[in-house]
C-alpha positions as CSV (number, residue, x, y, z in Angstrom):
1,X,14.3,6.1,-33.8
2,X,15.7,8.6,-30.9
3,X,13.5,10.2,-28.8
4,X,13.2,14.1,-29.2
5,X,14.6,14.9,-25.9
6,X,15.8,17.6,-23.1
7,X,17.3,17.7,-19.5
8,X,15.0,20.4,-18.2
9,X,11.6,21.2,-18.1
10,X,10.5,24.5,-20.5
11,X,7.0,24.6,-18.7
12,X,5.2,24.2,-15.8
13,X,3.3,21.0,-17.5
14,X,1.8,19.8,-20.1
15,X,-2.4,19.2,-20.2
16,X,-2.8,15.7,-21.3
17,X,-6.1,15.0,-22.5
18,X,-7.8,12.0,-20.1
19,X,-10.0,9.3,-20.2
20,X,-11.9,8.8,-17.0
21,X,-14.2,5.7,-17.8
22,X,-13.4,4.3,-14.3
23,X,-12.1,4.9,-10.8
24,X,-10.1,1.5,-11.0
25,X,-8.4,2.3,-14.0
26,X,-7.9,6.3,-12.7
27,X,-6.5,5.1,-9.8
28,X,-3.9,2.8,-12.2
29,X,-2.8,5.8,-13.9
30,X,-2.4,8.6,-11.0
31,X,-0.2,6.3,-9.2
32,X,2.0,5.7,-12.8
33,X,5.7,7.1,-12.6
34,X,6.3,5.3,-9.0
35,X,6.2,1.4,-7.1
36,X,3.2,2.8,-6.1
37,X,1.3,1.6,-9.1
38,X,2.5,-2.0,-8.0
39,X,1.7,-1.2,-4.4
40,X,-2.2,0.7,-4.0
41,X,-3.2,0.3,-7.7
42,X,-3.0,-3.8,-7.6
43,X,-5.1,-3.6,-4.4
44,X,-7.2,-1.2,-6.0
45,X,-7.8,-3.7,-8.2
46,X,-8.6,-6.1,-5.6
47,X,-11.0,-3.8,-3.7
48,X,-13.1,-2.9,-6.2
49,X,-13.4,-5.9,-8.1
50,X,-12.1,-8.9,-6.3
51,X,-13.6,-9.0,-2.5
52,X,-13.5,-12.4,-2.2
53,X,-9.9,-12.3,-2.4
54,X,-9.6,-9.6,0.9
55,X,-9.6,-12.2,3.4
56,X,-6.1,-13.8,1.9
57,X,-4.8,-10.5,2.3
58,X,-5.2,-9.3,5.6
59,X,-3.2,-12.6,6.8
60,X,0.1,-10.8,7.2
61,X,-1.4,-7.4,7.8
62,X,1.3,-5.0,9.6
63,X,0.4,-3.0,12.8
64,X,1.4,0.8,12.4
65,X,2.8,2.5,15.5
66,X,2.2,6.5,16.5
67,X,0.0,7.1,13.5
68,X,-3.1,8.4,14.2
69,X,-6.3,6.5,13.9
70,X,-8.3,6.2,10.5
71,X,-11.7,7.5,10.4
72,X,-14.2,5.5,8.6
73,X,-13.6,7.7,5.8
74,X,-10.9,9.4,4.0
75,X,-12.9,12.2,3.1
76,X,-12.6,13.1,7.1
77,X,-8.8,13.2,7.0
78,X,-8.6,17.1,7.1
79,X,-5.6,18.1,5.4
80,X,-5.6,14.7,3.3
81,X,-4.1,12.0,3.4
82,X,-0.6,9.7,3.0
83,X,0.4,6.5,2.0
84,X,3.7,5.2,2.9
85,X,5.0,2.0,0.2
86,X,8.2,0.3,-0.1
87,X,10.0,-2.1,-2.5
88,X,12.1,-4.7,-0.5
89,X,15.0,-7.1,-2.3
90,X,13.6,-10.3,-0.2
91,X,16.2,-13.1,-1.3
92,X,12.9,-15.2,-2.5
93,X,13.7,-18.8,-3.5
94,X,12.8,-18.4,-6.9
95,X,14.8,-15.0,-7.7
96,X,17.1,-15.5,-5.9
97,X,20.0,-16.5,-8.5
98,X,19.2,-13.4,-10.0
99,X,20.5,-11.1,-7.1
100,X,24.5,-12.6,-6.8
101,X,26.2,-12.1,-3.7
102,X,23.2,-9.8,-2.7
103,X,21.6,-13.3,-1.4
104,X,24.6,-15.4,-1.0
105,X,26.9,-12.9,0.6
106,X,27.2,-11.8,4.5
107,X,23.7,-9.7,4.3
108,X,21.7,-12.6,2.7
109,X,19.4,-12.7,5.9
110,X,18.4,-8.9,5.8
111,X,15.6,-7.6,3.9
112,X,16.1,-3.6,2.8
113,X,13.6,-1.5,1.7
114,X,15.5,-0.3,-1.8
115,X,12.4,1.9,-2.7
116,X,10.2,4.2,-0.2
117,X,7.6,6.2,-1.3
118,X,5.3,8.5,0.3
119,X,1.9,9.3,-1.3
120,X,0.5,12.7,-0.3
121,X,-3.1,12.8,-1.6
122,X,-4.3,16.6,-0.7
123,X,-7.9,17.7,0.7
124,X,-10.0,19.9,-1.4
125,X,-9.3,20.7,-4.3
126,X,-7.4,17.0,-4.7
127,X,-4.2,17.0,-5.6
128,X,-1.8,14.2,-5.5
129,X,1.9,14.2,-4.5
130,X,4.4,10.6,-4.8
131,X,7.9,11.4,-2.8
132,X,11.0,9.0,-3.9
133,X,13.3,8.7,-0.5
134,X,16.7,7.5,-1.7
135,X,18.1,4.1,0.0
136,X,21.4,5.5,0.7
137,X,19.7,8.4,2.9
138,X,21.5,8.8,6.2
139,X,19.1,9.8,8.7
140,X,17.9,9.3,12.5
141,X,16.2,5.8,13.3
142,X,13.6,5.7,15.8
143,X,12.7,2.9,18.4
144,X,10.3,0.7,16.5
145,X,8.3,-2.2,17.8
146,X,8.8,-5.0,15.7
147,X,6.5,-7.8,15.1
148,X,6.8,-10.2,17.3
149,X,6.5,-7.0,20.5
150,X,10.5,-6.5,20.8
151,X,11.5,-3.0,20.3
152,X,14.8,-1.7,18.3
153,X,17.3,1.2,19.6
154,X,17.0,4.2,18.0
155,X,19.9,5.2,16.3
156,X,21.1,9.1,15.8
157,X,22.3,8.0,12.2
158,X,21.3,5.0,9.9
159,X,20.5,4.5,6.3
160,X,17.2,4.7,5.4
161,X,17.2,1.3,3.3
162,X,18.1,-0.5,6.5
163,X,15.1,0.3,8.4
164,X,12.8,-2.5,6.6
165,X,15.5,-4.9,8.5
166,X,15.5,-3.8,11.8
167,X,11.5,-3.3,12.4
168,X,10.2,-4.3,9.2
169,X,7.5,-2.1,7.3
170,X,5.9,-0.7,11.0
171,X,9.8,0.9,11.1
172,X,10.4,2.1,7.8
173,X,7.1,4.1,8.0
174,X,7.7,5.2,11.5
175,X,11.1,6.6,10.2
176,X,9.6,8.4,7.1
177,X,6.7,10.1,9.4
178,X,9.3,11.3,11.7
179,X,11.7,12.6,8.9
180,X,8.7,14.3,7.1
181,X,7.0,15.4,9.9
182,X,3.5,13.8,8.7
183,X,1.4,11.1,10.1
184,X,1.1,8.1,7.9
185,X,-1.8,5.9,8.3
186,X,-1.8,3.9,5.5
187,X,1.6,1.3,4.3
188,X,2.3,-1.6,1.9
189,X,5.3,-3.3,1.0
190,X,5.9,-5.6,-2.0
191,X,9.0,-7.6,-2.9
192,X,11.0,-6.9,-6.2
193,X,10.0,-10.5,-7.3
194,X,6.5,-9.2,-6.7
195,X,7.2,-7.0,-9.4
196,X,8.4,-9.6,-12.0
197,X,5.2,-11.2,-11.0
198,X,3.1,-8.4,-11.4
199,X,5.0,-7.4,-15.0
200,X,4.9,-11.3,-16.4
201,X,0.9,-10.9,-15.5
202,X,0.4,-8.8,-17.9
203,X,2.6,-9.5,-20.5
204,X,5.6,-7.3,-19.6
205,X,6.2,-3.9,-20.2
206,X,7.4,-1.8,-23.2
207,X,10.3,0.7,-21.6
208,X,12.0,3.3,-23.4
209,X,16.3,4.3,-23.7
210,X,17.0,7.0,-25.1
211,X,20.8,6.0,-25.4
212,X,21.7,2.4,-24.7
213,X,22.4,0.5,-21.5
214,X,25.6,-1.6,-21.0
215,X,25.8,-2.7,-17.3
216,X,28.0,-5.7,-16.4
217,X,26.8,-5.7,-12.6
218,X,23.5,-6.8,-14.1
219,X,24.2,-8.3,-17.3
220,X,22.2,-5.8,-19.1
221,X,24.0,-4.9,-23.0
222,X,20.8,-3.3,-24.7
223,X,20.7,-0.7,-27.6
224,X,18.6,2.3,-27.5
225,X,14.9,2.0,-28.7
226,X,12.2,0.7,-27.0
227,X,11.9,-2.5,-25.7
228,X,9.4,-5.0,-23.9
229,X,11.3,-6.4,-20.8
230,X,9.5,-9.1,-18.1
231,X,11.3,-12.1,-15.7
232,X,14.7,-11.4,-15.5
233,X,15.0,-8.4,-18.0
234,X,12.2,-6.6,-15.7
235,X,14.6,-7.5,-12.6
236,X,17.7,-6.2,-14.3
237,X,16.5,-2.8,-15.3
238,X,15.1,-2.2,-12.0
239,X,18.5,-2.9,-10.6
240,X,20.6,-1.2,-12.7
241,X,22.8,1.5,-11.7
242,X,25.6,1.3,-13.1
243,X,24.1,1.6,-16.3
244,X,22.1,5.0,-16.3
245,X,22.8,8.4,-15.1
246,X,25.6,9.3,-13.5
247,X,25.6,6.0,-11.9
248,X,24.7,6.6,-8.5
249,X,21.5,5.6,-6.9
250,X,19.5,8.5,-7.6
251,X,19.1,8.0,-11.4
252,X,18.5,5.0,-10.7
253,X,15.1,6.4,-8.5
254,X,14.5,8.1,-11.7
255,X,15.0,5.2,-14.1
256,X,12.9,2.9,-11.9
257,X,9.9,5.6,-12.0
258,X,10.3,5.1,-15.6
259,X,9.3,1.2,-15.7
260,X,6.5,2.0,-13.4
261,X,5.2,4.4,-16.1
262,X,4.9,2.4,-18.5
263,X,3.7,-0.4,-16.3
264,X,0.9,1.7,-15.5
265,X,0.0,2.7,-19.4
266,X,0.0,-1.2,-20.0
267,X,-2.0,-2.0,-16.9
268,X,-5.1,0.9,-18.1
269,X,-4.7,-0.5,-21.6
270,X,-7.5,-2.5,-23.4
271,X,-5.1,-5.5,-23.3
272,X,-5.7,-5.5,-19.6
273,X,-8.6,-3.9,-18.5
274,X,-10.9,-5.5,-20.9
275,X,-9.6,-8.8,-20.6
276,X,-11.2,-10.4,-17.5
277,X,-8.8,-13.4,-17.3
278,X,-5.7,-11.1,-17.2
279,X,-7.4,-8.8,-14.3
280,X,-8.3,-11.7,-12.5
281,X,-4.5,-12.8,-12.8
282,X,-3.2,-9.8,-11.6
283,X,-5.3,-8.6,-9.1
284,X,-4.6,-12.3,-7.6
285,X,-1.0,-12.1,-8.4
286,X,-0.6,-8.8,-6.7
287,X,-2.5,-9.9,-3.4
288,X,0.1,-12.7,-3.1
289,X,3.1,-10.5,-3.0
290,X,1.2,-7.2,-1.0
291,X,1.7,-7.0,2.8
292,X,-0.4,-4.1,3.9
293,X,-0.7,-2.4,7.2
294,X,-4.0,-3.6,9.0
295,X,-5.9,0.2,8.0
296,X,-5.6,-1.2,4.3
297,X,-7.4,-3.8,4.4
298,X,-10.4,-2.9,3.8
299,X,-12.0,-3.2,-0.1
300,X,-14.4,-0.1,0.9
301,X,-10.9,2.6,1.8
302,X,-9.2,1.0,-1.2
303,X,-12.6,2.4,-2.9
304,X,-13.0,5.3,-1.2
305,X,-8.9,6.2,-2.3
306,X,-9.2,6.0,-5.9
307,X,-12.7,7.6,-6.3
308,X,-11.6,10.8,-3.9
309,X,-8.2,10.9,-6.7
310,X,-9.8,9.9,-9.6
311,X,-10.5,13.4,-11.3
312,X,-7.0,14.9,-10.6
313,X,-5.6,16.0,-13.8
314,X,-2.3,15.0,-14.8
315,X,-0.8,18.4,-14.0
316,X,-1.5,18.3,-10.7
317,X,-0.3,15.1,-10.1
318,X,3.7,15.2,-9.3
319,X,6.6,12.9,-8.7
320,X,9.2,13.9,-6.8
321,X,12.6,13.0,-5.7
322,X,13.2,14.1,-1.5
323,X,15.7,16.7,-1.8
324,X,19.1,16.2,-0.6
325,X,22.9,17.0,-0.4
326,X,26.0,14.8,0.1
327,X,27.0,13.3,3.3
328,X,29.9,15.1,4.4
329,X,31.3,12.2,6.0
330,X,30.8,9.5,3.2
331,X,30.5,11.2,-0.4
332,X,28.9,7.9,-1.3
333,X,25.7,8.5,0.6
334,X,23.6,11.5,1.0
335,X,21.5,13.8,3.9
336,X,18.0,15.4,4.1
337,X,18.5,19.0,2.9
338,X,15.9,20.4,5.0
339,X,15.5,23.7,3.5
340,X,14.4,22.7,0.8
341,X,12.2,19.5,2.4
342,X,10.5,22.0,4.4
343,X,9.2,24.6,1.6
344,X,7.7,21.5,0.1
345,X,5.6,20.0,2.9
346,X,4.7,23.7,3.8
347,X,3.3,23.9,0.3
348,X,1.4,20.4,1.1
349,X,0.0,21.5,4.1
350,X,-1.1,25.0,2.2
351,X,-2.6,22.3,-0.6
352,X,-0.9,24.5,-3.6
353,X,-0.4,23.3,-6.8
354,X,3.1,22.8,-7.0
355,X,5.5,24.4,-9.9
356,X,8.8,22.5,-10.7
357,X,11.9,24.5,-11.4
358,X,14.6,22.0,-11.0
359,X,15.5,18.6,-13.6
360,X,13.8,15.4,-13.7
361,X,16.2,13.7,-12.3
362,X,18.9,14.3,-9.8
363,X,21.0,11.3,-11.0
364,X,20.3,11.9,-14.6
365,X,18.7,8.5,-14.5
366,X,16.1,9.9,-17.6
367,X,15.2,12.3,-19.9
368,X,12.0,14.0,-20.4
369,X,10.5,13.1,-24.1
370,X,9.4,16.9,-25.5
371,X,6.2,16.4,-27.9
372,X,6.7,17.3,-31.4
373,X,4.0,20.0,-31.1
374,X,3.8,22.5,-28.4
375,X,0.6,21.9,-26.6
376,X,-2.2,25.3,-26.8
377,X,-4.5,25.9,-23.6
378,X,-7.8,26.0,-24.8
379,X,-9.0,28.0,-21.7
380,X,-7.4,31.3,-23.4
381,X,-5.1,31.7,-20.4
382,X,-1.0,31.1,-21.0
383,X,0.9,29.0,-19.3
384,X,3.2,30.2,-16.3
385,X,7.3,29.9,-17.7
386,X,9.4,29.3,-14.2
387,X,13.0,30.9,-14.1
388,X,15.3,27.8,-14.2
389,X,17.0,27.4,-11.3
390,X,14.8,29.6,-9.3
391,X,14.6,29.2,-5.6
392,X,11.8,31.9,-4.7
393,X,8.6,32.4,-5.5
394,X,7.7,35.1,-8.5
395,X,5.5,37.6,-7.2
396,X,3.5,37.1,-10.2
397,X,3.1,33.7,-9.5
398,X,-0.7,33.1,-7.8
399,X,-1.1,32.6,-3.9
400,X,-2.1,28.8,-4.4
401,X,0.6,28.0,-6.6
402,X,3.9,27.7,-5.1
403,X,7.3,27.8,-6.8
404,X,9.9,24.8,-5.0
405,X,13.1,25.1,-5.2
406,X,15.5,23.9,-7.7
407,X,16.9,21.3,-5.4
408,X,13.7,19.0,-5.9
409,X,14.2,17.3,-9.0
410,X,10.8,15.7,-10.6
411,X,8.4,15.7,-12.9
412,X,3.7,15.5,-13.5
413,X,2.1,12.3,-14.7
414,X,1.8,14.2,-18.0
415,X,5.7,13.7,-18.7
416,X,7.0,10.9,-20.6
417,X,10.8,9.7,-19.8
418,X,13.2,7.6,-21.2
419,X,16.3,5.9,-19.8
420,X,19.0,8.1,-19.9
421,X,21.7,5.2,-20.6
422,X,25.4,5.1,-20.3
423,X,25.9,4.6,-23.9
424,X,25.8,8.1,-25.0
């Protein structure tokens, strides 16, 4: 059956109600909608139940460069904290076939970071923030120090998913921090066969399309309906791009946050959770395909994370995509559009809960899934109905809510999506 669905948001959010029988399993679910479910909730996983595994993964820890230090704990990071997390295409022995002439072809040896993330958690009252930085975002490079001391040339102009090459995860990080203007002080990076791992762990993952896919770059020909996807299917649908939207590589941002929705709902389910064999499995699983930077390391920050997060409600946890425009020298890539970058990390810095005014997606990659019953506050007070399309903030709008502009597409954890396929 279709999805009941719409392009744009008609409120602010929707209250889900939560369960919140555990920090681990909290942590699973405010990190849903992004790789960074993959990334900080499998080593959540490992922190807080698995320290005999830490050891293994502090073997390929990565050094950060010009972040500040970490105090002992978070709750001393005034004006909270990030978390920077990248997916990489590694050309791994085993998945390789599944990549074509991405690992046979004349950039086989490189390794780009195809998904960057940065995870904003706020200071008091908590609030969490996940920010999707396209691959094909032209920005400047820094001078990074890579890891065996040399250092790279910065560059005035690069694309983002190239920094993971030059100075590995140290660089991408560094480039983030000084595009955003915030210190990062925690990082990760998993390959995309560490997500086929991750999903086959579990048992795959149930995704929804709300139109079909046909995509002959990956081989995907699927009607619309839900459908449970892990090994190569998993792969596929996180490659697509072709096959969603309007093709380009921001719905496909969109349609990847998707998957790591759902991933997330299987991960807190009682098929997981509750099955000690399968936790073990994946918290292993995920420390063999995690490097972290060296200030992740430790099982009692990994802790200290999800229980200082673990009460956010859904509506004041967002997904965002980093606002941009299109490169006017290549209309196949795009720039920062820093107007609108800047009213969103002053609202960060301010730690207001942020109102979305723009779509879901700025490829079209998905579709929001709009409940068959209107939800009711219960606390007697209504909630707030943005102007579409608005760019300034509504004077009757309260001072710690503020209103960003249409240009940031996204979406709260208490959205559902579905792939908005080319099949329509």
């Amino acid at each position: 059956m279709s999805p009941n669905r719409t392009a744009r948001r008609r409120t602010v959010a929707r209250h889900g109600q939560l369960r919140s029988p555990h920090p681990v399993s909290q942590f699973f679910k405010i990190l849903s909608v992004s790789l960074a479910v993959v990334l900080v909730a499998g080593i959540g996983v490992v922190g807080y139940n698995f320290l005999s595994l830490a050891t293994s993964f502090t073997e390929d820890a990565v050094t950060l460069e010009g972040q500040a230090a970490v105090p002992p704990n978070i709750g001393e990071i005034e004006g909270g904290v990030n978390l920077f997390l990248a997916g990489t295409d590694a050309c791994e022995p085993e998945f390789a076939e599944y990549f074509g002439d991405r690992c046979t072809g004349a950039d086989s040896e490189g390794e780009l970071n195809d998904v960057n993330l940065l995870l904003h958690i706020s200071d008091n009252p908590r609030r969490v923030t996940v920010i999707s930085f396209p691959r094909d975002l032209m920005l400047p490079i820094p001078s990074c120090t890579r890891e065996d001391g040399s250092t790279t040339s910065a560059m005035s102009k690069q694309q983002l998913n190239s920094t993971f090459m030059y100075g590995g995860l140290n660089c991408a990080t560094k480039t983030v921090a000084q595009l955003t203007g915030q210190n990062i002080p925690f990082a990760a990076a998993i390959t995309w066969g560490g997500v086929i791992d991750i999903t086959n762990a579990i048992g795959g993952v149930e995704v929804c399309i709300a139109n079909g896919i046909r995509d002959r770059y990956t081989g995907i020909d699927w009607p619309e309906g839900n459908r449970t996807i892990q090994g190569l299917e998993a792969l596929q649908f996180l490659r697509t791009r072709h096959g969603v939207g309007d093709g380009g590589d921001l719905g496909r941002i969109s349609n990847q946050q998707q998957y790591m929705s759902r991933l997330a709902r299987k991960i807190v389910s009682d098929d997981v959770l509750s099955n000690v064999g399968t936790l073990s499995k994946l918290a292993t699983v995920t420390v063999d395909n995690i490097t972290p930077s060296q200030s992740l390391t430790n099982p009692l920050t990994l802790v200290q994370i999800a229980l200082a997060i673990k009460d956010v409600p859904f509506d004041d946890i967002v997904f965002l995509q980093y606002p941009t425009l299109t490169d006017p020298a290549d209309a196949n890539r795009v720039v920062p559009n820093y107007d609108a970058a800047d009213a969103l990390f002053a609202a960060l810095e301010a730690n207001q809960q942020l109102q979305l005014t723009g779509t879901t997606s700025q490829g079209d990659g998905t579709v929001v899934i709009t409940p068959e019953t209107p939800e009711v506050p219960t606390d007697g007070t209504e909630t707030v109905e943005p102007t579409e399309g608005a760019d300034v903030a509504d004077p009757s709008v309260p001072a710690d809510v503020a209103v960003l502009p249409s240009a940031i597409a996204g979406q709260t954890a208490a959205e559902e999506t579905c792939s908005n396929g080319n099949l329509r």
